[in-house]
BALOBA-1460 file (C-alpha; in Angstrom, 3 decimals):
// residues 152
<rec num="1" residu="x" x="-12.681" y="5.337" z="26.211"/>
<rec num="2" residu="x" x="-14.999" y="2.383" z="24.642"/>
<rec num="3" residu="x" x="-14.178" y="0.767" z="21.586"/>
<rec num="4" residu="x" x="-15.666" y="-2.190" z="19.752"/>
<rec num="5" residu="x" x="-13.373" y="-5.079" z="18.705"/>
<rec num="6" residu="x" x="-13.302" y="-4.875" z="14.961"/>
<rec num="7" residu="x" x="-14.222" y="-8.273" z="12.644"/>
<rec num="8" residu="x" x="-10.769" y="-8.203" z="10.735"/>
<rec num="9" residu="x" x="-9.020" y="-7.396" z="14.179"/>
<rec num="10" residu="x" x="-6.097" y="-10.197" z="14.892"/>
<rec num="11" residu="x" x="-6.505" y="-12.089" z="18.158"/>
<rec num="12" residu="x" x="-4.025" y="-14.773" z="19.828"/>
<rec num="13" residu="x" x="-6.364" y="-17.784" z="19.202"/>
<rec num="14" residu="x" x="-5.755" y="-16.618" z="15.101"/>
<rec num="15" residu="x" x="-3.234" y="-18.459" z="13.039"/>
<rec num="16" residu="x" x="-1.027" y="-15.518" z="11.234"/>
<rec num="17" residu="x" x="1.022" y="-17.324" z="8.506"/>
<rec num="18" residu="x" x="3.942" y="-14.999" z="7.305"/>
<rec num="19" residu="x" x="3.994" y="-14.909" z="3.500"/>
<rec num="20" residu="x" x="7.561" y="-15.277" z="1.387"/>
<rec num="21" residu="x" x="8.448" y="-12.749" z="-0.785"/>
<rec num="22" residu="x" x="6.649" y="-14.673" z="-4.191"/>
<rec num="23" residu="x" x="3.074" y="-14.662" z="-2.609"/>
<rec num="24" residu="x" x="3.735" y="-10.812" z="-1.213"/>
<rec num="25" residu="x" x="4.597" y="-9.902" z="-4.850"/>
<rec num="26" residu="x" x="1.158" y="-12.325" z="-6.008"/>
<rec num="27" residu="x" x="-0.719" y="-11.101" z="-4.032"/>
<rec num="28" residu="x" x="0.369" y="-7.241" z="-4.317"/>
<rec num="29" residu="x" x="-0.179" y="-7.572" z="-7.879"/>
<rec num="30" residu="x" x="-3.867" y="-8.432" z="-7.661"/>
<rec num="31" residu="x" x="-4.933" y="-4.985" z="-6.395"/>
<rec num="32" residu="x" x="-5.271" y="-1.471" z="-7.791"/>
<rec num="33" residu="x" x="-5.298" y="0.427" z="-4.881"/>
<rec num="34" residu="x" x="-3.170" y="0.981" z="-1.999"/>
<rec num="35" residu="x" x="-1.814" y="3.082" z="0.345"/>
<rec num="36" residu="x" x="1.444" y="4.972" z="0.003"/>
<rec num="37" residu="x" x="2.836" y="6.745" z="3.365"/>
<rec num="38" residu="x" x="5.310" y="9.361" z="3.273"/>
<rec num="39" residu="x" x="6.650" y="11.626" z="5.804"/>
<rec num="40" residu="x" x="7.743" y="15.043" z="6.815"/>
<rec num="41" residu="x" x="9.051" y="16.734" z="9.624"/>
<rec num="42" residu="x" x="5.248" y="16.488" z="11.243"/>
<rec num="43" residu="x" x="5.379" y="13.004" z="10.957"/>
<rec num="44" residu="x" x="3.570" y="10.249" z="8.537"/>
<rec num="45" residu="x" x="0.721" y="10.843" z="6.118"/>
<rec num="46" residu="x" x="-1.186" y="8.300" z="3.922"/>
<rec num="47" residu="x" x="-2.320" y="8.940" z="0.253"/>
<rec num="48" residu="x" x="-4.503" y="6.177" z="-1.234"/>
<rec num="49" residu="x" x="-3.244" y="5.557" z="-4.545"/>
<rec num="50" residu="x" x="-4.071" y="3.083" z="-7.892"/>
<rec num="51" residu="x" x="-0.952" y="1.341" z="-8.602"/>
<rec num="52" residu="x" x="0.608" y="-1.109" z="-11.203"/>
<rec num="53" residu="x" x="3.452" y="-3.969" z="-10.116"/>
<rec num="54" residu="x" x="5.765" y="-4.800" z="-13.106"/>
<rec num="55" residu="x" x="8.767" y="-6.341" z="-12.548"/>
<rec num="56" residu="x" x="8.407" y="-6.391" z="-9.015"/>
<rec num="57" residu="x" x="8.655" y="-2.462" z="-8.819"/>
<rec num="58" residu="x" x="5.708" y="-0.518" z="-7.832"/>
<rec num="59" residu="x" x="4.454" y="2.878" z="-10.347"/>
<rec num="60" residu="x" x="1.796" y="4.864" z="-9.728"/>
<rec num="61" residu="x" x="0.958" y="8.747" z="-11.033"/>
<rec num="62" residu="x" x="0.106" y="11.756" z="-9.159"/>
<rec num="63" residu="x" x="-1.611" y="15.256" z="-9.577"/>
<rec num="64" residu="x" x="0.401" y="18.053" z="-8.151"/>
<rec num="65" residu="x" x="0.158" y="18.377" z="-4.275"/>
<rec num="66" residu="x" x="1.895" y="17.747" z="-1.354"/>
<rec num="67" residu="x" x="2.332" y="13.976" z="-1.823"/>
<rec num="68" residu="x" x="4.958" y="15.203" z="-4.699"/>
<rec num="69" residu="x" x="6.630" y="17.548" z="-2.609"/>
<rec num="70" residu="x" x="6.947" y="15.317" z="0.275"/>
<rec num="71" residu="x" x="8.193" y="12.606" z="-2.016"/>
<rec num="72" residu="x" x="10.828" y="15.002" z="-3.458"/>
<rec num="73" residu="x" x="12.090" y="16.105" z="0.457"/>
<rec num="74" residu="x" x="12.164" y="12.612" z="1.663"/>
<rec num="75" residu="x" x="11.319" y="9.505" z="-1.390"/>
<rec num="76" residu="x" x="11.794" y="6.939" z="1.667"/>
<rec num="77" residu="x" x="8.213" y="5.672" z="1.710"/>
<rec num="78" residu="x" x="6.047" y="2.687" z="2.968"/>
<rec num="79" residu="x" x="3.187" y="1.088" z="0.581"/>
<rec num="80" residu="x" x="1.011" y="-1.373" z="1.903"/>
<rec num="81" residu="x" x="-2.329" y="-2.589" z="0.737"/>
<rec num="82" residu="x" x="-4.586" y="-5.838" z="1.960"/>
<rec num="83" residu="x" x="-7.544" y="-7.979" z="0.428"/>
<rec num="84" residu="x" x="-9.520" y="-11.402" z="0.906"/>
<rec num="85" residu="x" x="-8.442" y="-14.540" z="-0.811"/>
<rec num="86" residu="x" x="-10.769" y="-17.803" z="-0.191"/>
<rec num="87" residu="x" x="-11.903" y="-16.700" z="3.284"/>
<rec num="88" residu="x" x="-8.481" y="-15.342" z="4.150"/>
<rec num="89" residu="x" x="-7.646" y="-11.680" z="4.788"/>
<rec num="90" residu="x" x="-4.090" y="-10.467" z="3.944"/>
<rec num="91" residu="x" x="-1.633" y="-7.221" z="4.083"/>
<rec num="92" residu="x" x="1.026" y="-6.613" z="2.058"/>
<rec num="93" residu="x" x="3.916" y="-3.850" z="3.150"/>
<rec num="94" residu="x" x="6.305" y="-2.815" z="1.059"/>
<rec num="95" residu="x" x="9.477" y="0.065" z="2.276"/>
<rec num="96" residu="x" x="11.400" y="1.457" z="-0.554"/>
<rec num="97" residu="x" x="12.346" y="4.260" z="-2.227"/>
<rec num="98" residu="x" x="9.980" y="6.529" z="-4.538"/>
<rec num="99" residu="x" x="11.661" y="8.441" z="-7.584"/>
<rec num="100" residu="x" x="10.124" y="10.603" z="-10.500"/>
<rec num="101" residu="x" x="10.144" y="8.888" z="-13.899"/>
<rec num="102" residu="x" x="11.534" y="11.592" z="-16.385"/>
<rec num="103" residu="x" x="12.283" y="9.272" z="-19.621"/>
<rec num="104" residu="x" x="9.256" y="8.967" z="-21.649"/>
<rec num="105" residu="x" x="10.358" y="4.969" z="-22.387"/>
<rec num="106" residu="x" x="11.040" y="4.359" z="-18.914"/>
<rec num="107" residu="x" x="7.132" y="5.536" z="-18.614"/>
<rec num="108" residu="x" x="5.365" y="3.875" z="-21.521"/>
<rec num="109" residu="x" x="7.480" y="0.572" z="-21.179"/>
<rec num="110" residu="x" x="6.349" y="0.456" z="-17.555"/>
<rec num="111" residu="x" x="2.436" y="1.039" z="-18.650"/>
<rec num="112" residu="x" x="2.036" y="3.860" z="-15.826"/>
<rec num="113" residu="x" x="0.991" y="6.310" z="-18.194"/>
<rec num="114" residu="x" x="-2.125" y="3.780" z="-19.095"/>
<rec num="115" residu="x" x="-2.933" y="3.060" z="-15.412"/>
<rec num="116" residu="x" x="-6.737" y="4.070" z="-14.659"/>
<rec num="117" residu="x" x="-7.637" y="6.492" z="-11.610"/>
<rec num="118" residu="x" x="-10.273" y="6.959" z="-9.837"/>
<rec num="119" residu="x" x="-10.480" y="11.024" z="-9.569"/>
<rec num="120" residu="x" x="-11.229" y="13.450" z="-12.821"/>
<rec num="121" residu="x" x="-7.475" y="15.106" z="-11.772"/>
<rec num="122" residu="x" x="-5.086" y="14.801" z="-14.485"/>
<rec num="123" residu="x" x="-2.236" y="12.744" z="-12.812"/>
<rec num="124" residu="x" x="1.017" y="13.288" z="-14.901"/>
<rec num="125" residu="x" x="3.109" y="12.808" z="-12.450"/>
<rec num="126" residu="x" x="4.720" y="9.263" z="-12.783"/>
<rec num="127" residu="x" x="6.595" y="7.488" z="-10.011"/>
<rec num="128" residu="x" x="8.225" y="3.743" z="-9.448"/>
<rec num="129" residu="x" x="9.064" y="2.437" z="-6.094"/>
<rec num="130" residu="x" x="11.814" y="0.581" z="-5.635"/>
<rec num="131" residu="x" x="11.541" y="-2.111" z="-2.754"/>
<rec num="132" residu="x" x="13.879" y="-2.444" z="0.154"/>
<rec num="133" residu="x" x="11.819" y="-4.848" z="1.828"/>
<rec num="134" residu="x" x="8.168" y="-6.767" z="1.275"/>
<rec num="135" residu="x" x="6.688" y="-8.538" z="4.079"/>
<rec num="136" residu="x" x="2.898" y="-10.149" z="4.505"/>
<rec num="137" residu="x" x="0.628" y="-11.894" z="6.636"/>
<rec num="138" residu="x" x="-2.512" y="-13.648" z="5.941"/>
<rec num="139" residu="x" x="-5.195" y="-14.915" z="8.800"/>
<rec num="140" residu="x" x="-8.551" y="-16.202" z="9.358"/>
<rec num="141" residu="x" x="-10.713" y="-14.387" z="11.524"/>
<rec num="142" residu="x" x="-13.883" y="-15.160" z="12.817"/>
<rec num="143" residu="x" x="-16.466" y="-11.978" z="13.577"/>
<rec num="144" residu="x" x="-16.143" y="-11.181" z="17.562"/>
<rec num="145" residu="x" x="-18.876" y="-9.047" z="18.734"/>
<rec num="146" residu="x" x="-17.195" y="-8.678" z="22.065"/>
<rec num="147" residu="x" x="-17.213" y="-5.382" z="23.608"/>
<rec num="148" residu="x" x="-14.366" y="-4.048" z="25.398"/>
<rec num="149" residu="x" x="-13.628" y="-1.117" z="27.569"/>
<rec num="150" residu="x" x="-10.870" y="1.131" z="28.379"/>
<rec num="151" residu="x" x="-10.877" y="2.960" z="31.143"/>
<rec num="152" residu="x" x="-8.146" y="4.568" z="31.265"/>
């Protein structure tokens, strides 16, 4: 197999600093969209999904569909989303545990109900994650046109 070294890939001459739990929760809060994984007994899928951090819990709203049901079997889910920050990229992951908001103050006090999507489906489905655990990283990286290959 040949592959191309990505520009964003990590390599050992790169210094990773480990973020604390403040600049994870910073830094999570500056983006609208993530990624939410969830699992089944196939194994994990990803959903992209816009999101809002308030009190350092996580809501975002869904359209009926398997994300929902697979939520419902197992709410045990990973969230994780990344950006650039003066010349630094950084990733955010977040493991908690996804429930259905079913009070109607829980939902407008939260602002989920408000939060903008980017598809025409109506999402009325609201959710909040609760975190277990937030870790981060940020790096420098500078582009490596390297080529390797794999022969295996």
């Amino acid at each position: 197999m040949n592959w191309t070294t990505r520009p964003h890939e990590i390599h050992a001459e790169d210094v990773v600093e480990t973020l604390d739990p403040e600049e994870c929760w910073r830094l999570l809060a500056t983006t609208e969209l993530g990624r939410l994984a969830v699992s089944d007994d196939q194994g994990a899928d990803i959903f992209p999904i816009n999101h809002l951090v308030t009190d350092r819990l996580v809501y975002f709203r869904s359209a009926p569909g398997t994300k929902i049901v697979r939520l419902t079997e197992r709410p045990g889910v990973a969230f994780e989303t990344d950006g650039t920050e003066n010349r630094q990229r950084w990733s955010v992951v977040l493991r908690g545990t996804a429930r259905r908001l079913s009070i109607d103050t829980d939902i407008q006090t939260s602002g989920v109900d408000e939060l903008h999507t980017f598809t025409r489906s109506t999402k009325w489905n609201y959710f909040v994650i609760t975190p277990v655990t937030i870790t981060g990283v940020r790096f420098t990286t500078q582009p490596d046109h390297r080529t390797r290959k794999d022969h295996s």
